[in-house]
N, C-alpha and C positions, 0 to 999 in steps of 0.2 A: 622605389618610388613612394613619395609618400602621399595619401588621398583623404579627403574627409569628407563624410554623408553630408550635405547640403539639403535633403529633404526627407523629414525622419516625420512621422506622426507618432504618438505617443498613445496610451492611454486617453489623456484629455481629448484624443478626436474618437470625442463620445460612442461608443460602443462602434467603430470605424477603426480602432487602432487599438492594440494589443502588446507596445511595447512599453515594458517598465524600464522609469527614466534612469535606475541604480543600475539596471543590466544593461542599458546601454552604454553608461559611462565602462562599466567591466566590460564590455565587449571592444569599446572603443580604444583603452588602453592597453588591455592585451592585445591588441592591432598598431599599438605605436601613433592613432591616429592623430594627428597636430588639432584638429577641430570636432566640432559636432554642431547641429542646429537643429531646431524645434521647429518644425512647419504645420501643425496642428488645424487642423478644419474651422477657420473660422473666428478662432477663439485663441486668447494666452493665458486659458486658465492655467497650463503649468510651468509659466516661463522662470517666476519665481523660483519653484523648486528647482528648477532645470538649472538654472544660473547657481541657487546656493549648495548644489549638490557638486558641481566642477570645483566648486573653493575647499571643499573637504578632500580634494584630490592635489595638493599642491607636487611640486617638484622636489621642494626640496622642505616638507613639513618641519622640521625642527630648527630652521633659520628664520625665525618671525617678520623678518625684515624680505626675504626671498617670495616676491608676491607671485613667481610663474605657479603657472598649473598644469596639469599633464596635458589636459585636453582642453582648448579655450571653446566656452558657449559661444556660439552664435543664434541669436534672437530672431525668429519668424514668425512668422504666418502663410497658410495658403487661405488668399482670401478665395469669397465667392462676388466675382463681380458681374457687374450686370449693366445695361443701356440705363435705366432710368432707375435708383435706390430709393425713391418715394413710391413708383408706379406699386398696386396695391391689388390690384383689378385684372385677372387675366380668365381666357379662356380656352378652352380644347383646342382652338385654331393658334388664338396667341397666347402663348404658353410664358412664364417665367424662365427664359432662356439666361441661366447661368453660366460660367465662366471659370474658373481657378486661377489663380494666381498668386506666386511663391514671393512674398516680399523679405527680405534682410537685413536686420539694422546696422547698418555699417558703423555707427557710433552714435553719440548721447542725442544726438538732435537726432536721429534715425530713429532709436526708441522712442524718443517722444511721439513722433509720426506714426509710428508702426501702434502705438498705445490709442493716439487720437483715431485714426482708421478702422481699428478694432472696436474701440470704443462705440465711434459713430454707424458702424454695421448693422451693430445691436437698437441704437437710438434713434436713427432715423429709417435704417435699411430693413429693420427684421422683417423677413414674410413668412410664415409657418416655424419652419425649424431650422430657417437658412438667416444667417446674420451678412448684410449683403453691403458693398459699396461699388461705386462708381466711378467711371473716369473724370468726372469734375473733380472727385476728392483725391485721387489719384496729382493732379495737376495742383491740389492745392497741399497733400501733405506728400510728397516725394523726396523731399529734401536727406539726405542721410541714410537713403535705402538703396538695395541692389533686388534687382529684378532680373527674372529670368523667363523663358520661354516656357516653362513651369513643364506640365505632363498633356496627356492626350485631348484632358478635360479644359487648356485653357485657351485663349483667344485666338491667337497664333496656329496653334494645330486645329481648332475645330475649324476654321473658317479656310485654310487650305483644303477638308476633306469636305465642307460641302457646299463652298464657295472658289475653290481652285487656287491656283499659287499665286497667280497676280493679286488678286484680295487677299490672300494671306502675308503678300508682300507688303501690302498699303499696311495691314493691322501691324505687321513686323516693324517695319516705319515710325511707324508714331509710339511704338515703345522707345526704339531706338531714340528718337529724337529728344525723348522726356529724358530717358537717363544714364545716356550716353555711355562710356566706360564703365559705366554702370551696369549695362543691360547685359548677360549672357545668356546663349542657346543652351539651353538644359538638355543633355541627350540621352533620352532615356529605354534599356530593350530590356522587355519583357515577353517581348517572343509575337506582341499581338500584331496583326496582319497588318491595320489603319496605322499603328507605331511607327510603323518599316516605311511604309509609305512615304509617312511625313515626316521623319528622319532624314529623306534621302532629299524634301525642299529645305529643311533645316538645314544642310551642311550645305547648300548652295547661298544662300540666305550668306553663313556666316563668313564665307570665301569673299561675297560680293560687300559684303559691307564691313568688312576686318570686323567680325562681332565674335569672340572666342568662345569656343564649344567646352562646358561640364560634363560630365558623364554625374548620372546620380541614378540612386536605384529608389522608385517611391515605396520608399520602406513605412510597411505598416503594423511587422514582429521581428522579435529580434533573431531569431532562429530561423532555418528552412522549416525543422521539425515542428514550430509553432503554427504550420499554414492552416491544419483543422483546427487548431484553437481559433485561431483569427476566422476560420469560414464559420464555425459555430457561433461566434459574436456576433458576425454580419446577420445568420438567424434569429437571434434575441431580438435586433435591431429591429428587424421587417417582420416579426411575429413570424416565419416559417418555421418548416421541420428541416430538416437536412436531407433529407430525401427526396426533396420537389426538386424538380431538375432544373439544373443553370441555365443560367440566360449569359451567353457568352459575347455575343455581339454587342461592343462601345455602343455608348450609348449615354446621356443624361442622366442623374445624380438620382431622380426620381420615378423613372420612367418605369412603369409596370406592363408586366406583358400574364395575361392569363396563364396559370398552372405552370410558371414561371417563377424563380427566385433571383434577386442580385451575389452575383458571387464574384471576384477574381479569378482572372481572365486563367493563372495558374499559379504555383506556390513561390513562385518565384521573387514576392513582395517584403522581403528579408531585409534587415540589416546583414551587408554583405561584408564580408572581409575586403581589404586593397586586393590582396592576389586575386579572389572571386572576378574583383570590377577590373583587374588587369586583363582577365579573360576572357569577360564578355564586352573587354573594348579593344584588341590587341592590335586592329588598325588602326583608333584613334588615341596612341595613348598623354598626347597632349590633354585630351579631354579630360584626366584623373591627372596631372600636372597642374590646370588653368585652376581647380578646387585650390590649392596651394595662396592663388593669386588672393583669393576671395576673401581666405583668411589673415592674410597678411593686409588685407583694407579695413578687416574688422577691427576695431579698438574694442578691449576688452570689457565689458560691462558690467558694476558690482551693483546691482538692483537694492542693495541695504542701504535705507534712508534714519539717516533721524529723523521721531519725530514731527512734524509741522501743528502748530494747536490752530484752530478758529483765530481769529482775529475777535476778541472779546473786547469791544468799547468800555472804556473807564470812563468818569466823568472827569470833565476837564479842569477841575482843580487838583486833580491827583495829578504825577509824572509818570508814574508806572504801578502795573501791573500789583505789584508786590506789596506797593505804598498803598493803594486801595484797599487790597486781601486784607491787610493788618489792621487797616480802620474799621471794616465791616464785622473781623474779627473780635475784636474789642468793643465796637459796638454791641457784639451778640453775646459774650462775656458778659458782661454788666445785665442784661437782660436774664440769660441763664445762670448766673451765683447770685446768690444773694448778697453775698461776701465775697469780692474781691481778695481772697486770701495770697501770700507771698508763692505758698508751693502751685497756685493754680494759673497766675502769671508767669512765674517760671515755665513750668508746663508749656505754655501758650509759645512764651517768645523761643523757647527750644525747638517748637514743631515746627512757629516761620521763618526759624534761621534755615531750619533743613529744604523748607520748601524752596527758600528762595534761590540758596545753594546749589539745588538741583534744578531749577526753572521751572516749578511746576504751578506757580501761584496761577497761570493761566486756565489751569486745567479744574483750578480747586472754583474758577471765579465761572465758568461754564456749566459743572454739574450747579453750583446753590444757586444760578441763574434759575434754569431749567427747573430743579426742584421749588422753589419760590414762583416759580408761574404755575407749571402743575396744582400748586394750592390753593393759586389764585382761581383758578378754572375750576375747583371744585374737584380735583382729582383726588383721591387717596391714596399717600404712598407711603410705604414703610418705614420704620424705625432705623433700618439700617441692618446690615448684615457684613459678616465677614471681618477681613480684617481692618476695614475702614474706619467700625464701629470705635477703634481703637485712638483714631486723633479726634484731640479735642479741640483744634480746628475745627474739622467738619461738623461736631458738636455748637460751636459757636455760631457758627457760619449757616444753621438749618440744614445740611446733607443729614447727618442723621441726627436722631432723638435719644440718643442711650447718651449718658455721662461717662466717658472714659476715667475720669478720676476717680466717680463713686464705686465703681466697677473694679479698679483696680486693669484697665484695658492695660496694653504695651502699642504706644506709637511706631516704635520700631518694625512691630510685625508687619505691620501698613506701608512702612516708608522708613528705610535709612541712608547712609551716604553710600553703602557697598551696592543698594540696588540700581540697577541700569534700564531698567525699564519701567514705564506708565507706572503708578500706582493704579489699582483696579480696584474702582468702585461702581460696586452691582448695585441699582436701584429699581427697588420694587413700588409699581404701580398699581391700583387696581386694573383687572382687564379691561374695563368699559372705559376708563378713562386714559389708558397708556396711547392709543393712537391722537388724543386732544395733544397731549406734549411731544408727542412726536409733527403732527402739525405746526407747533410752535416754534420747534428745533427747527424746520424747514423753513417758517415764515424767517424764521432771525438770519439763519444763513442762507440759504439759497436752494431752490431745488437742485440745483446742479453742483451743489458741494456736500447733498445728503445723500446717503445709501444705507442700504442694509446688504448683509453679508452674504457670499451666497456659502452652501454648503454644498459637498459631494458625496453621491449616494455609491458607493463600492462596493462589489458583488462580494460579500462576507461568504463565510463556509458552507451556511447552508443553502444559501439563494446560488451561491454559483453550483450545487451539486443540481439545485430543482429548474434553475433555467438551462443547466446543460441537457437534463435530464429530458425535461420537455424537446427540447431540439430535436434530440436523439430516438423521440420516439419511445422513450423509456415508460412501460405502465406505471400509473399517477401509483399504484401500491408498491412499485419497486423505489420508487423518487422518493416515496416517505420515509421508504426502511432506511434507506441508504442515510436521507436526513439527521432521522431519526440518531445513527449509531452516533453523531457528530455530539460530542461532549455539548452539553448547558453551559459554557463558562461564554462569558461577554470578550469580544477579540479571538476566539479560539483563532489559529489558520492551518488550514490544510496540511501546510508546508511541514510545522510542526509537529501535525499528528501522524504524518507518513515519515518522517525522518529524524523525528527528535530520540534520544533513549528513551528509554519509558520510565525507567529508575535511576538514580544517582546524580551525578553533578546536571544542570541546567536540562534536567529531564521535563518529563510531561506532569511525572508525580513532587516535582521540586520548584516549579515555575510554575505550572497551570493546577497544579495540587487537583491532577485525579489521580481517585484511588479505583478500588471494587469494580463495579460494575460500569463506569466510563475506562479505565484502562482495557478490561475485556472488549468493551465493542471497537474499542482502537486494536483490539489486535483482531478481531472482523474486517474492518477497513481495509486495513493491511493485507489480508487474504485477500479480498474481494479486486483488489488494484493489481491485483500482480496476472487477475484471468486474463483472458482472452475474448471473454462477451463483453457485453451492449457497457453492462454496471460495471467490467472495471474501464474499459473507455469511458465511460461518462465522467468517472474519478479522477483518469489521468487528466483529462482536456479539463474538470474544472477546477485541478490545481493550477494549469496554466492559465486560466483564467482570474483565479481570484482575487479581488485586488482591482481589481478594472474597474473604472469611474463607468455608472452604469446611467447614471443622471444628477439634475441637479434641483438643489434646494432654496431655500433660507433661512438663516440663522433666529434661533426661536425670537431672539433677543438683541442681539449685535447690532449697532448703530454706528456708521460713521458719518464725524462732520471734518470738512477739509475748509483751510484756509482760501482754498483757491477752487474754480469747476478741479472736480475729480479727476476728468478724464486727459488732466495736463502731466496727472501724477501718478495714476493706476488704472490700469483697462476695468472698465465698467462692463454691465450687460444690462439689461431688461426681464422681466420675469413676468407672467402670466397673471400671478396672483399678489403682486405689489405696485403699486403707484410711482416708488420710489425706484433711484435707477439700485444695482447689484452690483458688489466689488465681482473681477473675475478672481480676487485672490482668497482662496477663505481662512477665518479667522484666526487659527494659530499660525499665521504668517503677515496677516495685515499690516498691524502695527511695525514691524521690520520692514516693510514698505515704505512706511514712511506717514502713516495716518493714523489718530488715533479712533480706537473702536471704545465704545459707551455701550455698558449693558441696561437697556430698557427693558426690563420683567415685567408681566403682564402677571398677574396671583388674582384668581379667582377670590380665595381666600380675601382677601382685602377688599374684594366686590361684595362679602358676604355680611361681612364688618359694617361696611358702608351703609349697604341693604337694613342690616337688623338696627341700625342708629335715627334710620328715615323711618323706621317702623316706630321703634319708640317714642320719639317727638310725636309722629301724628298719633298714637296712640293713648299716647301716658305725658302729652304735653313735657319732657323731660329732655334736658342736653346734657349730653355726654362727650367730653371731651376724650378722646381713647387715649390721650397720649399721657395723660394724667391721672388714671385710672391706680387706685393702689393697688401695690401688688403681692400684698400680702392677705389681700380675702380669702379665709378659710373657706368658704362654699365653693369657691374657684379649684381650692387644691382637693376638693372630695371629690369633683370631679377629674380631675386629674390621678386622683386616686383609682378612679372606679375605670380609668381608662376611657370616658367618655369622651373624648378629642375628635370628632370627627368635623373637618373644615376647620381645623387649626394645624396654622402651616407648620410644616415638620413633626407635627404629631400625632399626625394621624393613622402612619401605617400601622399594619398590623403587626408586625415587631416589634417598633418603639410603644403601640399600647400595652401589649406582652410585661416590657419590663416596666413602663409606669406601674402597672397593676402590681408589680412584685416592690418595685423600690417605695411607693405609696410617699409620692414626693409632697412636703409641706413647706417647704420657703422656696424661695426663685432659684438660689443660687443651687436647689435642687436640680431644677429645669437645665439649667444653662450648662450643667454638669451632664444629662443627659443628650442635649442641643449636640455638643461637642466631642463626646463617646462615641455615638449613634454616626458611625461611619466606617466606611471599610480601614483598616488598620489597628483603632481602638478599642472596635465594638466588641472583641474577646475580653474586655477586663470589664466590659458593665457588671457581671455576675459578681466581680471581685467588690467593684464597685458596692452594689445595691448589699451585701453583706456585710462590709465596714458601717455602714447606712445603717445598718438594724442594730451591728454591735452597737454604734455609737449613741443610738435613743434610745437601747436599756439601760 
């Protein structure tokens, strides 16, 4: 018989779920399973991954044409619904009485719905830490979705256990009604008492109204053996220790009882195998048959968008987009050469053949918009950075201020025909002034087509050894040691310092290049994991932990603008500490969405610039244009010399002053050799560097 999970939490149900989305996929194909679904608390922060991670599983990988998969995604949510998703205002009597409810995108119009719902949970619904909707939106975004009687926590069951079966009947009702062939009784045993209960009006329910009975397990780890890792998350969560006693009794999402903890009811909350659910359904096993049904209503969904740019007004003498670019282009040409020379034209119309080739003139007419208001407003923004600096487009166009041709830049690096993705240009603003252009970006397009990014914060190696640590009770001097032995290298994982060789091919000392004294405390760890006390439990549980989305952020810098509201195109959220709404997708996946992302930099540095130029006007009556500044002032490169660089951007660590002092740079094309060294992969040849340097000026 063949079954698929229909309600799986993942990771992304924020420190609530402890299954990684790659081992579910391995768990689900060495089960043969036909399906899998993402039902996540609230939220689609991982539905993305979840979708592009089944395409890396295909059937038959080496027929390019052969688009099956082993295991088809299925797209959800368990929302939290509620009577009134505006009410704001509650108290000890009338409380915020939540709901659960498992929705499914049955196909493209489904995800859209399921996207809008999610969306509007966070935008209209949020109350604390719950992103909430309602049965008006229910009624108005339903279309494309499959619903079910969800778990103990949703409408249907809570209102038989403390409103009786006839009102559990009316609530059963008006699902039934909204989504007819649509709706299925979810049946779910976990052994809990209130379960059994209402299990037993559930299969009356589905007898009286031909409504087909699922079997599903609310899987919240992939393992049995994962149940202490998962009960130690739930402690992260609620700030407890592990040792305060359960609170076992069903109950509301929030409900606190003194000298009490929340915990699962028992370990039973697994992603199970088919035989497992054959087991603990062997009277019903239509139930793990009718899953079959669900997936075969599912139409497969490929979440990878091209693209969509702003909708950027030209003026109405142009036709398009490209005709514009080239005029403004050539306009800013004539401006920036003095001479019109043959090789600087050529240049020009080479970089807008490529653009327009590739459809980007849109994107180039958006940034010199935005950069050209920013100046207008008094903002100070950078020169340019990276490989953008490199077309002389943007050059002409005012994105950046360095001459690619005097430079000797490559366009190429920036933009050619083999590339398939945005060209990325990072623009730096001063801090004080970068939120003025990001108001402008919003006033042009819309508050509801702008966002910033969010980010996810992931219990890395040593946070998961000190929050497990904590949990467990562990003394704060043993939680340090333990810390402590975990290698200094950025990305270490657990995974790899308990399992990887230590020496030779794709080792510890050949990948993460420890030697000495980091190899020795990895073979401490290793001891220490293998006891039987507190510290090597803490190890094991926080390798199974690590990795887990522990919370969420915003991207320092990341901006999206959408042609359309957002939330028609990608699940949004809301954030404490922004105005603006949040992708739920973060940013090395956005753009594959289907949106593009704009990096707005905020640089002190630049505010500092600014500062010292408003000083010397009112000072020294004197204007200083920075961007005209020569840049071959000897007094400039003695300090550069002496390593005085502090509050100049990128020169000011204490490394890169290290080798200024030793290479004692005198012309720019010094700098720009240092600029591009001064990073991880190069920076071992500076030395070689800075002593052809000294040969070459004897």
């Amino acid at each position: 018989m063949k079954f698929s999970h229909l309600h799986v939490h993942t990771q992304f149900s924020l420190l609530d779920g402890a299954a990684d989305i790659k081992q579910l996929y391995k768990k689900s194909m060495a089960d043969n399973m036909p399906a899998l679904a993402i039902t996540d608390h609230g939220n689609m922060f991982g539905a993305f991954q979840f979708v592009a991670e089944a395409y890396n599983h295909k059937l038959n990988p080496d027929d390019p044409k052969d688009k099956r998969l082993k295991v088809k995604p299925i797209v959800g949510c368990e929302f939290y619904l509620v009577e009134n998703r505006h009410k704001r205002q509650f108290t000890r009597e009338e409380k915020d009485i939540r709901y659960h409810q498992v929705l499914l995108a049955k196909d493209d119009e489904g995800y859209r719905n399921l996207i809008k719902l999610c969306s509007l949970g966070f935008m209209e619904g949020l109350y604390g830490k719950y992103p909430r909707i309602d049965k008006e939106l229910i009624l108005q975004y339903h279309k494309g979705l499959i619903a079910t009687t969800c778990c103990l926590g949703a409408s249907v069951p809570k209102t038989i256990l403390k409103h009786g079966e006839e009102a559990g009947e009316k609530e059963f009702k008006w699902w039934l009604d909204i989504f007819g062939e649509d709706f299925y009784v979810e049946m779910q045993r976990h052994g809990i008492p209130e379960q059994i209960k209402v299990n037993e009006v559930l299969v009356r329910f589905a007898a009286k109204y031909n409504v087909k009975i699922i079997a599903s397990n609310d899987s919240h780890y992939v393992d049995q053996v994962d149940a202490n890792a998962h009960d130690i998350l739930l402690c992260i969560n609620t700030g407890e220790k592990k040792s305060t006693p359960t609170m076992k009794e069903f109950s509301d999402d929030d409900v606190m009882v003194k000298n009490k903890r929340f915990a699962f009811y028992n370990d039973q909350f697994y992603f199970k195998t088919t035989e497992e659910m054959s087991k603990l359904f062997p009277d019903l096993p239509q139930a793990l048959d009718n899953t079959n049904e669900i997936v075969d209503k599912v139409q497969l969904l490929d979440l990878k968008r091209d693209i969509l740019l702003p909708n950027f007004p030209i003026p109405p003498n142009f036709l398009t987009q490209d005709q514009y670019l080239r005029h403004i282009t050539m306009e800013g040409a004539y401006k920036r050469y003095s001479e019109m020379t043959a090789e600087i034209e050529e240049r020009i119309n080479f970089e807008l053949n490529v653009i327009e080739n590739m459809g980007f003139a849109g994107y180039f007419l958006i940034v010199s918009d935005f950069i050209k208001a920013g100046r207008d407003l008094g903002v100070f923004i950078g020169p340019g950075r990276g490989s953008a600096a490199g077309s002389a487009v943007a050059y002409c166009i005012g994105i950046t201020n360095i001459d690619p041709i005097k430079y000797n830049l490559l366009f190429e690096r920036f933009l050619n025909p083999e590339r398939k993705s945005m060209p990325d240009i990072d623009t730096d603003f001063d801090d004080e002034g970068r939120q003025k252009v990001i108001d402008y970006v919003v006033q042009k397009y819309g508050k509801q087509q702008v966002a910033q990014i969010i980010t996810y914060g992931t219990m890395a190696a040593k946070m998961s050894i000190k929050d497990v640590a904590r949990v467990m009770d562990l003394p704060l001097m043993e939680s340090n040691m333990l810390a402590k032995l975990v290698p200094d290298k950025p990305g270490i994982q657990l995974s790899r310092i308990f399992n990887a060789p230590l020496e030779g091919e794709k080792s510890l000392a050949e990948k993460e290049g420890l030697m000495g004294e980091d190899i020795e405390n990895v073979k401490k760890l290793r001891e220490i994991i293998k006891g039987n006390d507190v510290q090597g439990e803490v190890l094991r549980e926080a390798c199974v932990l690590e990795g887990s989305v522990r919370n969420t952020g915003i991207h320092a810098a990341g901006i999206i603008i959408a042609p359309k509201d957002l939330s028609e195109l990608i699940p949004v959220a809301t954030a404490k500490d922004s105005d603006l709404l949040v992708t739920q997708f973060e940013g090395n996946i956005i753009e594959s969405a289907g949106v593009i992302k704009m990096d707005f930099l905020g640089l002190k540095t630049l505010t500092i610039i600014k500062g010292a130029l408003q000083l010397i006007k009112k000072n020294h009556n004197i204007d200083i244009d920075i961007d005209s500044i020569p840049l071959d002032d000897a007094k400039t490169y003695e300090l550069y010399q002496k390593a005085e660089t502090n509050a100049t951007f990128q020169f000011e660590s204490p490394g890169m002053q290290k080798y200024l002092r030793e290479l004692k740079p005198d012309k720019f094309d010094d700098l720009i050799a240092m600029n591009a060294l001064y990073r991880p992969g190069p920076l071992e040849y500076i030395p070689t560097f800075i002593r052809r340097k000294q040969a070459w000026s004897r």
